[in-house]
N, C-alpha and C positions, 0 to 999 in steps of 0.2 A: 373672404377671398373665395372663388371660384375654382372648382377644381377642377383638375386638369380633363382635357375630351382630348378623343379623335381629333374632331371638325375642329376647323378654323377658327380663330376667335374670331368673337361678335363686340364690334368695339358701335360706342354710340359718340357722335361728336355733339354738343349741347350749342348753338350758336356758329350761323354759317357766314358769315361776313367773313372779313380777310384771312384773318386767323384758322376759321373754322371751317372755311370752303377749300384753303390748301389743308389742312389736316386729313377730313374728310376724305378726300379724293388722294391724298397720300397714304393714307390707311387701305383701300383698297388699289392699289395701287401694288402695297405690298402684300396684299395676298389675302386680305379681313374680308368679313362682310362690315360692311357698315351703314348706319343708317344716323343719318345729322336730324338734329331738329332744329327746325327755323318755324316761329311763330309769326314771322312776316309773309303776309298772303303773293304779296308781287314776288320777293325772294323766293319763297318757297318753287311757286310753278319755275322762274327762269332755273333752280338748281335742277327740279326733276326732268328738266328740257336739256339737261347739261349744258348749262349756262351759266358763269360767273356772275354773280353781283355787281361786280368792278373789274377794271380793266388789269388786269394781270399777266403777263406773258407769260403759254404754254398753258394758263390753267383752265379753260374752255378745253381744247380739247380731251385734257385727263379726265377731266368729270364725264365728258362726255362717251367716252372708253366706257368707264367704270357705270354709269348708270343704263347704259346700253346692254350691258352684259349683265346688268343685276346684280351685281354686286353693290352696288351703292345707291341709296334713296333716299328720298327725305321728307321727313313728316314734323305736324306739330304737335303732337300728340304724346306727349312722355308716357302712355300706357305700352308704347308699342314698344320703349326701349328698357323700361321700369327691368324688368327679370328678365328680359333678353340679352342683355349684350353683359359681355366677362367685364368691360371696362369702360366706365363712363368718362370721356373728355371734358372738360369744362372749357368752352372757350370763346365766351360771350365778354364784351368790349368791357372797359373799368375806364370810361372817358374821365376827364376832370370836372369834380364837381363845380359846381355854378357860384359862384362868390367865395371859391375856396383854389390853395393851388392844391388840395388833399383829394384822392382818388374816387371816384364814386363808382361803390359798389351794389347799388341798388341792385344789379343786373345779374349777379353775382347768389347776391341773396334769392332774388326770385328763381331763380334755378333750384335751390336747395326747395325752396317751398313748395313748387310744381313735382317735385323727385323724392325727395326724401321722403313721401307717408307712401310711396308707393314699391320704397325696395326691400321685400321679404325675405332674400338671401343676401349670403354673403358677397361681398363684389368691391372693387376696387376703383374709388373717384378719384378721377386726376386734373388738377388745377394746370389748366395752360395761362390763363389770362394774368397778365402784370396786374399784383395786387401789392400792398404795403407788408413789411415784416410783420407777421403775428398774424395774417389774415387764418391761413392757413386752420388755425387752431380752435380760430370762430369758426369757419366752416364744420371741422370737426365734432364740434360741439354740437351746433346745430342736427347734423346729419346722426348723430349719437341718442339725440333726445328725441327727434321726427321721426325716422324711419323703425319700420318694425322689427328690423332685423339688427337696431343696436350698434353696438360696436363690433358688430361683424362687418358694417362700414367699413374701409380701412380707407384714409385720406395720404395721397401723393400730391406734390408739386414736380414739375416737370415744366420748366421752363422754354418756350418759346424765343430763338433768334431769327425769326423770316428779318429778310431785309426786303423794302417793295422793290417790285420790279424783279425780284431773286426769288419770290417765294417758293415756286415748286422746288427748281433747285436745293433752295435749304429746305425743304419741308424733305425731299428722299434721298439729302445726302448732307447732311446738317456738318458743320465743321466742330462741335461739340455735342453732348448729350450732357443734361444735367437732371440726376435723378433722384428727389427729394426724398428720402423714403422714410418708414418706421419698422420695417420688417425687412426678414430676407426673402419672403413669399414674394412681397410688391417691388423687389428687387427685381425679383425672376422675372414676375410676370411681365417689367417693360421692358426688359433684355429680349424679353418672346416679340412683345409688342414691334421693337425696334431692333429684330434682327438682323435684317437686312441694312441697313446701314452702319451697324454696329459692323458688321462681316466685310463691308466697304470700307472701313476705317475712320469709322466715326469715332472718337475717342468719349469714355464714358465718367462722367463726374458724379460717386456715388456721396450723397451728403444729406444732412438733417434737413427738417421742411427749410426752418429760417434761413441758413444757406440758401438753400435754393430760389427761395423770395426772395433777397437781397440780388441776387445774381443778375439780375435783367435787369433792373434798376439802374447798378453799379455798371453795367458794361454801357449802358445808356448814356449814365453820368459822364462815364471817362470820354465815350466817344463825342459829346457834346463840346466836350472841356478841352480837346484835340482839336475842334472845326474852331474852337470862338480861341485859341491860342494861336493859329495860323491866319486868321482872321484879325488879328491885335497884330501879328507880325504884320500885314499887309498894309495896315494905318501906320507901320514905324518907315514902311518900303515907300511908303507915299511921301510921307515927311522927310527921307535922304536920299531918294532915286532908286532905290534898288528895285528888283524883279520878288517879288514874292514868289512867284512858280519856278524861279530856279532855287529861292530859297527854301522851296518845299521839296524840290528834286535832290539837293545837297542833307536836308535831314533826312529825307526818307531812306537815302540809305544807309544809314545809322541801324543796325540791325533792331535795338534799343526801342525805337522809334517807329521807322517802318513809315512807308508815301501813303498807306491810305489813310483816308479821309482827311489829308492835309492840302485837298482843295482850298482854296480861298476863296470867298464869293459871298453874297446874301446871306450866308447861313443856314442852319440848319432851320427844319420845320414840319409838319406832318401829324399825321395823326397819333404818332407814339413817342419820339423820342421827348420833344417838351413838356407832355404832358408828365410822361414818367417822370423825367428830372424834376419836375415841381410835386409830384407826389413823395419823391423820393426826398424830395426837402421838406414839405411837410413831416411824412413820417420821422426823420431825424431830428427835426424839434420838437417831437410829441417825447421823442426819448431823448431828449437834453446833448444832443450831440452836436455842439455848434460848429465845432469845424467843417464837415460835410457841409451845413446852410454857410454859411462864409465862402467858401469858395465857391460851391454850384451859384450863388446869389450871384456872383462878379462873372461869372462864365454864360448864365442868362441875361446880362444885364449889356456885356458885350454882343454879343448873336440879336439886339434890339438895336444898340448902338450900327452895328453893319448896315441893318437897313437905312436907318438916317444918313449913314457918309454917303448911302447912293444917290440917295436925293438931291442930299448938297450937292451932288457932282452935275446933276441934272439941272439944278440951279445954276450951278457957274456956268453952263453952257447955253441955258435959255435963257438966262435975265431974269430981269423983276419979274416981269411982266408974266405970265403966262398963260391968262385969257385969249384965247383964238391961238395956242396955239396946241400943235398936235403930235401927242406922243404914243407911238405903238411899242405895244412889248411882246415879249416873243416870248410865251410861255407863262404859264399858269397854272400846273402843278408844282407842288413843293421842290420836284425831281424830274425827270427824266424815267419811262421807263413804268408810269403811272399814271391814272388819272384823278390822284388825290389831291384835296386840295385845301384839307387840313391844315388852318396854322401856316399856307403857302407865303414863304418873303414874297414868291411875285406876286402876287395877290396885295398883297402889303403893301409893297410898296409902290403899286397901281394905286392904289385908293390917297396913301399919302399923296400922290403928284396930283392925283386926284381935286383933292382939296382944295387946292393949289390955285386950281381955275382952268387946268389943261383939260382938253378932250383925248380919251386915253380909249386904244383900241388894244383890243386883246386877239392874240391866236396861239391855238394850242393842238398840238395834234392830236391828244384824246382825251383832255380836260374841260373842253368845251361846253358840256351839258352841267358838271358839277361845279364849273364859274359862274355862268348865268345864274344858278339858283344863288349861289351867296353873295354874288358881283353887279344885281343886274343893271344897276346904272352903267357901267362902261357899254360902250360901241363890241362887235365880236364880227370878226371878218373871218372868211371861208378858207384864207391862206394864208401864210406869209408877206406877199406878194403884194395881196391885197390891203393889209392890215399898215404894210407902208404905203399905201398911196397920200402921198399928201403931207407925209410925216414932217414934222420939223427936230425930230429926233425920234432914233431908235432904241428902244433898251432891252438887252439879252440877258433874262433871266432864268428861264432853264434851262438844259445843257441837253436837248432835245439832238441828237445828231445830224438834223435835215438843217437846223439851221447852222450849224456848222457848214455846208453844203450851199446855202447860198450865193446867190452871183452877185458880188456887192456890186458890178459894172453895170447889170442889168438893174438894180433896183437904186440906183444914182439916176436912173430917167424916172421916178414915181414920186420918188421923195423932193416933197417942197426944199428943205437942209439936210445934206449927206454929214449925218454926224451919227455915231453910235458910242452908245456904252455898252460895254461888255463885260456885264458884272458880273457872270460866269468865268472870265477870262481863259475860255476856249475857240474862241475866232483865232483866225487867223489875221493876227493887226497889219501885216506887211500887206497881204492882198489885200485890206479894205484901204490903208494909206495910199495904195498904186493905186485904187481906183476913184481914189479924188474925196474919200469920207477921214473926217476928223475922226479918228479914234481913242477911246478913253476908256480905260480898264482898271478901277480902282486897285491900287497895289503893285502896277506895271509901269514904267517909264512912259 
């Protein structure tokens, strides 16, 4: 450990992508010097430009504050951060590995192998990225046997909840802290780390590594297991009439319970939560724990299932047939509020109608660039507007607010069949009914 200075701590974040460009810029932010390292040359100049990687609201112009004023930069270089900074962040991606649902941490490892022969003192690593129970310990090890300075190492986990679209937000006023620790020293030091929001009323969860490993996983799981339960209610709502969104407005307030994430719709999707949940089942069968894999298995298996009923529904309304004809969707991040498009249901369930024989056009207000690269067979039109000209159905799959906002009277002159699915089920069904469109909202009357 690092002992205590005057100056401000010198924190170093390791991996600047989602995770590691809201840390980054939220460390100095609260007052650090900080310096990220990104080994991607294109990454690299957009951060030292104060410029996001990806589309994040509010996070362009924090970076841009903070490297403006010098406080914050970013290199590839781990000599510069080796014995400079009090506290090394770890926070490079754990995607799922390739023919596995189990974590791959290659990214992970190469961090320690770049870092570790180069730290002579004492100082204190901190695991952000979602890894499996026990990782932790590997890391330890590793940095234990590499580094010259031994176990004067000391290894934290410190768990990450950014939600996208939220991350600065939770990155400078996190609704918990959970702090993995082995010491009361690496207690202190991310109490210093995270004073300012601690003093905001972050509440703080002081606990062993594995705790803390477990803890992203598990809040993953549950949140998963929340969307694909109100999801299974919306196929029981389809099969007796009922409204799922009043039956989601009736549990929600259930104090027990609670309305969020008891939307109905496509599902969950994205670059963290499914991944998690499958690593998170992986590692509970490496350690014999079947009940975990038994439930998350039925809860993934649903959130798969969702996409298929929207098809069907698109079937009942198009027919066999559905060569020449033409379906636009509206949205193409996983969410709203992002331009991720990781694991995206609409993306999904584009390419299923896809198959099908339909001509499928996509628009998206900032997902645009990262569909075409994995999508580029569909059609991509410049608006809303445009993207129904000609339609013979419309499908609302992200919950983008503008299209909320549309004039269904105005776009009933473009479209070849004024029919929509709104598998968001955030339209407004009664304005698109007056205005002459068939409406259909899996889970709604």
């Amino acid at each position: 450990m690092t002992e205590g200075t005057a100056r401000p701590l010198r924190i170093a974040v390791i991996g600047t992508n989602y995770l590691g460009a809201n840390t980054a810029a939220g460390m100095a932010e609260f007052g650090f010097d900080v310096i990220g390292v990104e080994i991607d040359e294109h990454r690299l100049k957009l951060l030292n430009d104060g410029k996001a990687p990806l589309y994040e609201p509010g996070l362009d112009p924090l970076l841009k504050k903070h490297t403006d004023s010098g406080r914050l930069r970013f290199t590839k270089d781990y000599t510069e951060i080796a014995d400079w900074a009090d506290v090394h962040f770890i926070c490079v991606g754990t995607p799922q590995l390739e023919g596995s649902d189990s974590a791959d941490l290659a990214q992970v490892h190469s961090v320690i192998t770049m870092l570790a022969p180069l730290l002579t003192k004492p100082t204190l690593v901190v695991g952000r990225s979602t890894v499996p129970v026990g990782t932790s310990k590997i890391v330890e090890a590793r940095f234990h046997a590499e580094a010259p300075a031994g176990s004067q190492v000391e290894i934290a986990w410190q768990p990450e909840f950014l939600r996208e679209a939220h991350g600065v937000d939770d990155t400078l006023q996190p609704d918990r802290l959970v702090f993995g620790v082995q010491s009361a020293a690496a207690e202190a030091r991310l109490r210093e780390v995270f004073a300012r929001p601690i003093a905001g009323g972050s509440p703080v969860v002081v606990c062993n590594l594995p705790t803390a490993e477990i803890v992203k996983g598990g809040a993953n799981a549950f949140l998963a297991t929340k969307i694909s339960f109100i999801n299974a209610l919306a196929g029981l709502a389809d099969a007796t009439g009922a409204d799922v969104t009043l039956l989601a407005d009736a549990l929600g307030y259930d104090k027990r319970i609670g309305r969020g994430m008891l939307n109905a719709g496509p599902g969950y999707g994205g670059g963290c939560l499914p991944k998690d949940l499958r690593s998170f089942m992986a590692r509970a069968g490496e350690l014999g724990v079947e009940e975990i894999i038994t439930l998350l298995r039925e809860v993934d298996d649903i959130n798969q299932h969702r996409r298929a009923r929207i098809v069907d529904v698109v079937h009942e309304l198009l027919g066999a047939e559905w060569v020449g004809k033409n379906v636009t969707v509206l949205g193409a991040a996983f969410k709203a509020g992002t331009d991720d498009v990781r694991d995206s249901p609409a993306l999904d369930i584009a390419g299923r109608i896809q198959l099908h024989g339909a001509t499928v056009t996509v628009f998206d207000p900032e997902a645009m660039d990262n569909a075409r690269k994995v999508r580029p067979t569909f059609r991509y039109a410049d608006s809303a507007a445009d993207a129904c000209d000609g339609a013979h159905l419309v499908l609302h799959l992200t919950e983008w607010p503008e299209f909320r906002e549309l004039d269904p009277a105005a776009l009933r002159g473009v479209v070849e069949a004024p029919i929509v699915v709104d598998a968001r089920l955030t339209l407004d069904a009664q304005k698109w009914r007056d205005a002459g469109w068939i409406y259909r909202a899996p889970g709604r009357p």
